[in-house]
Every structure is written in structure tokens, then in C-alpha cells.
C-alpha positions as CSV (number, residue, x, y, z in Angstrom):
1,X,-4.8,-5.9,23.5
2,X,-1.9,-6.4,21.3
3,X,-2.0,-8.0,17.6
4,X,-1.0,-10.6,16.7
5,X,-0.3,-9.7,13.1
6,X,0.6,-6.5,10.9
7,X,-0.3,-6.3,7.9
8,X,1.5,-3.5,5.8
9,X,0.7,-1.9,2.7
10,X,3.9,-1.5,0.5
11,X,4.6,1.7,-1.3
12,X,4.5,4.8,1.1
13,X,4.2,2.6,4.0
14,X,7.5,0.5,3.8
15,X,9.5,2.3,1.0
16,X,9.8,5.5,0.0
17,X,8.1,4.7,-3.7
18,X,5.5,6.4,-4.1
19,X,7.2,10.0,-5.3
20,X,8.8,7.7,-7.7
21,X,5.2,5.8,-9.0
22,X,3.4,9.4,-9.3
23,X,6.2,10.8,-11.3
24,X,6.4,7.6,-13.4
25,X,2.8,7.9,-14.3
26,X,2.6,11.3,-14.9
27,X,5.0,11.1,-17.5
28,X,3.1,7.9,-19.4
29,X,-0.3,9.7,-18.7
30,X,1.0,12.7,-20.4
31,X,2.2,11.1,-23.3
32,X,-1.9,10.5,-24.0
33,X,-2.7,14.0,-22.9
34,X,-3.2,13.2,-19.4
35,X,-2.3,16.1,-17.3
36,X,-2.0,15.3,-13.8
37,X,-0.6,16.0,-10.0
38,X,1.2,13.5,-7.7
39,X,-2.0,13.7,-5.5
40,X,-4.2,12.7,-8.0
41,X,-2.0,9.5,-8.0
42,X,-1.6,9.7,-4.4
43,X,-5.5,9.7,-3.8
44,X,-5.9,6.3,-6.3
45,X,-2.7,4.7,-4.5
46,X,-4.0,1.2,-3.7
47,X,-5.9,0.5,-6.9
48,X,-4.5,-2.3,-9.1
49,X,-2.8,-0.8,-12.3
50,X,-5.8,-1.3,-14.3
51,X,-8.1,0.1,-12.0
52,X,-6.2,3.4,-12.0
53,X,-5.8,3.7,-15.7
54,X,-9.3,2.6,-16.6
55,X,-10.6,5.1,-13.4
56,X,-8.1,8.0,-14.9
57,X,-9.3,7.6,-18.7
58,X,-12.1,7.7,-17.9
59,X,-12.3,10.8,-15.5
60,X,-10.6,12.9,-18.3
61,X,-13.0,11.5,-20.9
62,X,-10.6,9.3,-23.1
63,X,-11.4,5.8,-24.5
64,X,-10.4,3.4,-22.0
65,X,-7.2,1.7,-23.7
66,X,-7.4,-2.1,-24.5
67,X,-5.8,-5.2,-24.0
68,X,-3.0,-4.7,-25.7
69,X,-2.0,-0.5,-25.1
70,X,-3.0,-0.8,-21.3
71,X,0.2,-3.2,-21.7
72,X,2.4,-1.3,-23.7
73,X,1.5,1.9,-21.6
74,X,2.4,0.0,-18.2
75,X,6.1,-1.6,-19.5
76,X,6.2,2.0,-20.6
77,X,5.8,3.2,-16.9
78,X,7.6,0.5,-15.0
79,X,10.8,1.2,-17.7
80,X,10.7,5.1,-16.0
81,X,9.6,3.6,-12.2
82,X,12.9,1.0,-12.4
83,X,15.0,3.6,-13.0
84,X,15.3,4.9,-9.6
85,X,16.5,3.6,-6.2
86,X,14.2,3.1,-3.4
87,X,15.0,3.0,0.4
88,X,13.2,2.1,3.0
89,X,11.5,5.2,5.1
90,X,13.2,6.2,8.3
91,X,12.5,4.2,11.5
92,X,10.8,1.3,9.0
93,X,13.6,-1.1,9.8
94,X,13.0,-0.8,13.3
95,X,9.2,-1.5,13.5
96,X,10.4,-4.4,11.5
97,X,12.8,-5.5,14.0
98,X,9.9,-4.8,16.7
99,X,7.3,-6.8,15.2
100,X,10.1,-9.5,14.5
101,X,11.5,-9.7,18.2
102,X,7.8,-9.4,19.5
103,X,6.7,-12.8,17.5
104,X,4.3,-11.1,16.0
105,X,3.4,-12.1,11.7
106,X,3.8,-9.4,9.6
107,X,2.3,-9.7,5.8
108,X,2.5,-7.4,2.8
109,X,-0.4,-6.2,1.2
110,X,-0.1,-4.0,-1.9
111,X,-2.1,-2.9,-5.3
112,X,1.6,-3.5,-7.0
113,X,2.2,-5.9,-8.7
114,X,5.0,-8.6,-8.3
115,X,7.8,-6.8,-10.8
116,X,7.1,-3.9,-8.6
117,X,7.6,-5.7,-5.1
118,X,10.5,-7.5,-6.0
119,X,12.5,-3.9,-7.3
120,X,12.1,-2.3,-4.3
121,X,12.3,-5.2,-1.9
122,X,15.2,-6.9,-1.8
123,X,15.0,-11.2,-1.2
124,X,16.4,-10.9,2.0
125,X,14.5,-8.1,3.2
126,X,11.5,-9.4,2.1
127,X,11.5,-12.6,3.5
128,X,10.6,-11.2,6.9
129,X,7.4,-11.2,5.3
130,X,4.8,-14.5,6.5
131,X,3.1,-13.6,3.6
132,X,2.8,-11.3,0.8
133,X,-0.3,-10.1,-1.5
134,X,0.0,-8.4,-4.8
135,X,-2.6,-7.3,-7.9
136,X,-2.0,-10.5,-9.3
137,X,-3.0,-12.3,-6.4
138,X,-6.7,-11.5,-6.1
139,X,-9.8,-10.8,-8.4
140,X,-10.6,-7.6,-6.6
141,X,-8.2,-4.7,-5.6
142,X,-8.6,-1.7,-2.7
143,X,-10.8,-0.8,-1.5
144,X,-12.4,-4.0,-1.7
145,X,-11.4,-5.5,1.1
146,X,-10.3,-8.7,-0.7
147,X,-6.5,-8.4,-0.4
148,X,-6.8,-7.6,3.3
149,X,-8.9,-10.9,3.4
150,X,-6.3,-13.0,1.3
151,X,-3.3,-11.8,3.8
152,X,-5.7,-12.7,7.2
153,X,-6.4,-16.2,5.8
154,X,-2.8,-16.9,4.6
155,X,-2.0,-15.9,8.1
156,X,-4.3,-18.0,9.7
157,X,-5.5,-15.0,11.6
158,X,-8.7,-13.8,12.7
159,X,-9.1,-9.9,11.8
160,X,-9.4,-8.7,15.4
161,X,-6.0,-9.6,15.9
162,X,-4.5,-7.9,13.0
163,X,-3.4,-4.3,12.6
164,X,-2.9,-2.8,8.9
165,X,-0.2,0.2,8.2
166,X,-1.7,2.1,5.4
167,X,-0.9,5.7,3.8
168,X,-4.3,6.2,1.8
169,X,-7.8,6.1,1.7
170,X,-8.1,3.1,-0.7
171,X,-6.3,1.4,1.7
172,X,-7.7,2.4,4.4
173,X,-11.2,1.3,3.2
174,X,-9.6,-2.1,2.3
175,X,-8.7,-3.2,5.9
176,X,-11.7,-1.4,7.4
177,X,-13.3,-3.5,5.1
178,X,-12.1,-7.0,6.4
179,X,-12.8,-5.6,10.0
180,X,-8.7,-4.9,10.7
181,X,-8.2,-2.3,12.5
182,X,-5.9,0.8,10.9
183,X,-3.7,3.1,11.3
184,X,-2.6,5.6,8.9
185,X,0.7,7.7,8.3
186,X,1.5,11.0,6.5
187,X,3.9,9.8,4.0
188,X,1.9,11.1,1.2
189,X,-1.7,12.6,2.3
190,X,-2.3,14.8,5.0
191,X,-4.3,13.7,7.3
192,X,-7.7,15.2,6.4
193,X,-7.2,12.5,3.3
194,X,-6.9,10.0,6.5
195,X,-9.4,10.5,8.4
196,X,-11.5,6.4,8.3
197,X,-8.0,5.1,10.0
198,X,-8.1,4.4,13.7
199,X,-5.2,6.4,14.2
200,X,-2.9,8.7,12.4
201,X,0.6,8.9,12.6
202,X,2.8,11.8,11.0
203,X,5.6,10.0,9.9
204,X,7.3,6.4,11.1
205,X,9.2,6.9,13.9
206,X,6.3,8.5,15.8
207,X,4.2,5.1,14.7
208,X,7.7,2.8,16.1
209,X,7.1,4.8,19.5
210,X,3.6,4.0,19.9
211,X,3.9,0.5,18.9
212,X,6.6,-0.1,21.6
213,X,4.6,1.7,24.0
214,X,2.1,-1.1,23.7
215,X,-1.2,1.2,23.2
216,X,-2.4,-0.6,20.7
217,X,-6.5,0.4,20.2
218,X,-7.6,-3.0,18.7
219,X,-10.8,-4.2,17.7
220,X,-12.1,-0.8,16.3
221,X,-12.6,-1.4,13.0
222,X,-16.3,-1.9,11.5
């Protein structure tokens, strides 16, 4: 059974970004004494920006900024983030072009918000998109499985004929969550970090050759 819609996650799924976020953080978080790795980003990838901070401050014990420094602290990372270039990951283009030439809908569903998805997504590239999700578009972020559940009904889908493209548990919980089945890939995790998705790819290219092969294991998700 083939979908009829994917539904892909943004950063670390479609473009090479997330390197880029971690590093970006890091430097912010640091600034507040905040000492941290690119997994402990990696593993949070998914949350809204305010679920991270708040989840972070509060993990290393600091007073959980307001209204006001939560915003100066994220123009503060997105001034560092925008500074680099992103590209798209190898073989992305071409699952693109796949689910394109197959008829299939294809949706974007990320924890970024919309500054972020128009940096690294140029107009024309993202208009391939039927429909595209960010933070500011729901109440809850992954892994609730709200923004999986915003992209099916903008799709007019039913979630037993989507598939989701995610990179990290968050994510993977999120889609789970709204009953789409999902695959994972090894952009940023391993895949002991991956282990809730249906399937896990190591990189792109491997994904492109099983989603021309037609396998597709729909219907799995609970």
C-alpha cells in the first residue's frame, strides 16, 4: 500500500541545518552558563523554541527566562543560525522529484519557526510543499502529535495514508502520535536514539531507493 502523502520534518530531514541550530544554541546557551553538546540539542530537535529553552533551564537548574529575555536570547541565536548557508542533504532533491512525479502531497512539518523555514528554504523550492506547519502554527509542539494532525487535516488526508520523514525521537513520537506511520534517518542520532520509527534509514539516498522500490510498510503506526 503506497501513501498518499509525506509529510517531512524540516531540519535534518530536508536540509542539512541542524549542525548549524546546535552550534547556534550552544553559543547563546553558553552565554548564561549553559554548557552543552550538539546531542543534547539533537535529542530536543522537534520542540518549539520555548519548549527547549524552558526544558534546558530548567534541567541545569536556572530560572526559566521571561517574556522578554526568552526573546532577546532567541534574536540572539537566530543572528548566529542566519549566518550560515544551508543545502539541501544529498538525494533530498530526488525524493522530492519522486513524490512530485508519483502525485503524491508532500507537507512540511517542523518545531521552527517561520524566519527559520523561509532561510533555508528558498520560495521556489518550497512551494513544492501542499502545506507547511511551523511553531507558530499550533498550540502544542512534538511530541504532541498536534502538528502531525494540523498537516493531515490541511491535506485532507486520512493518517493511514500518510508517511512522516523524521530524524528524532520528538518527532518520531509526534507522527506516531497521529497514527502516521514513520520512518527515521541517521542524519543526526544513531539509530538506537530511533528505535519508535517503523523503519530506519542510514542516510537519504538509501530512503530514495526504497521509496522507489515501492515497499512501503503502511498502516503501522499505533
Amino acid at each position: 500500500m503506497k501513501p498518499r502523502a509525506i509529510l517531512f520534518d524540516m531540519d535534518g530531514v530536508v536540509v542539512d541545518s541542524m549542525r548549524f541550530h546546535a552550534s547556534a544554541w550552544m553559543q547563546v546557551l553558553g552565554e548564561y552558563g549553559i554548557a552543552m553538546e550538539d546531542i543534547d540539542i539533537y535529542l530536543r530537535e522537534g520542540m518549539s523554541g520555548r519548549q527547549s529553552v524552558e526544558d534546558i533551564f530548567r534541567e541545569y537548574g536556572r530560572p526559566v527566562p521571561d517574556e522578554a529575555r526568552f526573546n532577546e536570547l532567541v534574536a540572539r541565536k537566530h543572528a548566529i543560525f542566519e549566518r550560515n548557508r544551508i543545502t539541501l542533504f544529498p538525494c533530498m532533491g530526488e525524493i522530492l522529484d519522486h513524490v512530485k512525479t508519483g502525485g503524491l502531497w508532500a507537507a512540511l512539518v517542523t518545531g521552527s519557526m517561520r524566519r527559520s523555514v523561509d532561510h533555508v528554504m528558498e520560495g521556489s523550492f518550497l512551494s513544492l510543499f501542499n502545506a507547511v506547519i511551523t511553531a507558530e502554527d499550533v498550540s502544542h509542539g512534538k511530541p504532541d502529535p498536534e502538528p502531525y494532525a494540523r498537516a493531515l487535516e490541511k491535506l485532507g488526508v486520512d493518517p493511514s495514508d500518510a508517511l512522516a520523514i523524521e530524524n528524532a525521537p520528538m518527532g518520531i513520537r509526534s507522527a506516531r502520535g497521529a497514527g502516521v506511520t514513520c520512518y527515521a534517518i541517521e542524519t543526526t542520532l544513531p539509530r538506537r536514539y530511533l528505535k519508535e520509527a517503523d523503519e530506519i534509514f542510514a542516510d537519504h539516498c538509501s530512503l530514495l531507493q526504497h521509496l522507489m522500490s515501492g515497499r512501503m510498510l503502511m498502516g503501522r503506526a499505533r
